[in-house]
C-alpha positions as CSV (number, residue, x, y, z in Angstrom):
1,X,90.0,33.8,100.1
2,X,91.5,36.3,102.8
3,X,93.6,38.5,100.9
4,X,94.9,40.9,103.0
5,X,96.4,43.5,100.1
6,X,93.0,44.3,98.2
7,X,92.0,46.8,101.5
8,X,95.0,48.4,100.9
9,X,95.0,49.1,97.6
10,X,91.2,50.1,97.6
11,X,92.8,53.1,99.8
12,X,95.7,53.7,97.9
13,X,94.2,53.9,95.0
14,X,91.4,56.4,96.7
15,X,94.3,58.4,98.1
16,X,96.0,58.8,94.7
17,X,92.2,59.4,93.0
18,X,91.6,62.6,96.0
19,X,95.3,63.9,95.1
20,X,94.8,63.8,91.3
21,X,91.8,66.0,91.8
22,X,93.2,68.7,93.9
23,X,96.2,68.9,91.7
24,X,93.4,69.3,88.7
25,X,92.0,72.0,91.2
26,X,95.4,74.0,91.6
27,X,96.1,73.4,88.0
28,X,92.5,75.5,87.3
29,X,92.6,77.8,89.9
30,X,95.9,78.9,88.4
31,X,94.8,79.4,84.9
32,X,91.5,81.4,86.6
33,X,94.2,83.5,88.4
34,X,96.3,84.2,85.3
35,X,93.6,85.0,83.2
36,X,92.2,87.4,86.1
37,X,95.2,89.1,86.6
38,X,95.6,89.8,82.8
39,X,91.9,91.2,82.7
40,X,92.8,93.6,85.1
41,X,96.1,94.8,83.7
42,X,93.9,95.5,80.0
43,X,91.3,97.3,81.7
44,X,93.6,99.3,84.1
45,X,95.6,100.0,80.6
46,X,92.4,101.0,78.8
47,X,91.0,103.0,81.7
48,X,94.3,105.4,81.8
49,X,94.3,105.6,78.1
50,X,91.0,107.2,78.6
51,X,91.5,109.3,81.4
52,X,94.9,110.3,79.3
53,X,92.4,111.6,76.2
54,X,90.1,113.6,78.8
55,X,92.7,115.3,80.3
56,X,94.1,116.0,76.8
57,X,90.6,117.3,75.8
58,X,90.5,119.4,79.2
59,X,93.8,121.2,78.3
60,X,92.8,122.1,75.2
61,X,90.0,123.3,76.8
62,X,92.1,125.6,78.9
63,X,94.1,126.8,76.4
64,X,90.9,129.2,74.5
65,X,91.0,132.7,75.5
66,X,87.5,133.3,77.1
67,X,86.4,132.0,80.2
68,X,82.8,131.7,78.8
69,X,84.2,129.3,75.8
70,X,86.6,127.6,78.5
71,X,83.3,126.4,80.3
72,X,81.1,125.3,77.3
73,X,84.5,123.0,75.8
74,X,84.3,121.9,79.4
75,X,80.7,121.0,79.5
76,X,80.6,119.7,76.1
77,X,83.6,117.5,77.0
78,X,82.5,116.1,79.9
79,X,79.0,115.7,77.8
80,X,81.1,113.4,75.6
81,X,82.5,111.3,77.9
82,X,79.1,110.7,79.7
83,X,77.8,109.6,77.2
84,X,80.6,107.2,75.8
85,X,80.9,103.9,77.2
């Protein structure tokens, strides 16, 4: 009736339950971090792509020969990419 193994392997097996779990943890946290740093390179790439074609629409800006149609490509540019997401 006194069997002195069944404490032990009540523990064990909680031991080996905990450790499974925060492996599962790491496992997701890792996949979160992957996916996070991924977002970020996409959006950094998207958000200098767009910068890119505003500066390319301020040079051509630059490049009329008044400096009363230099300001209105200017304000109608930056009009534009107010008012683009």
């Amino acid at each position: 009736m006194n069997n002195p193994k069944a404490p032990a392997f009540r523990i064990r097996n909680w031991r080996v339950t905990l450790i499974g779990a925060l492996v599962g943890l790491l496992i997701a946290l890792a996949m979160a971090m992957k996916w996070l740093a991924e977002f970020q390179v996409e959006a950094a790439e998207e958000r200098r792509s767009l910068e890119a074609i505003a500066r390319a629409a301020q040079m051509r800006c630059f490049e009329l020969a008044s400096h009363r149609a230099t300001e209105a490509c200017r304000a109608a540019a930056a009009a534009k990419q107010g008012a683009a997401p």
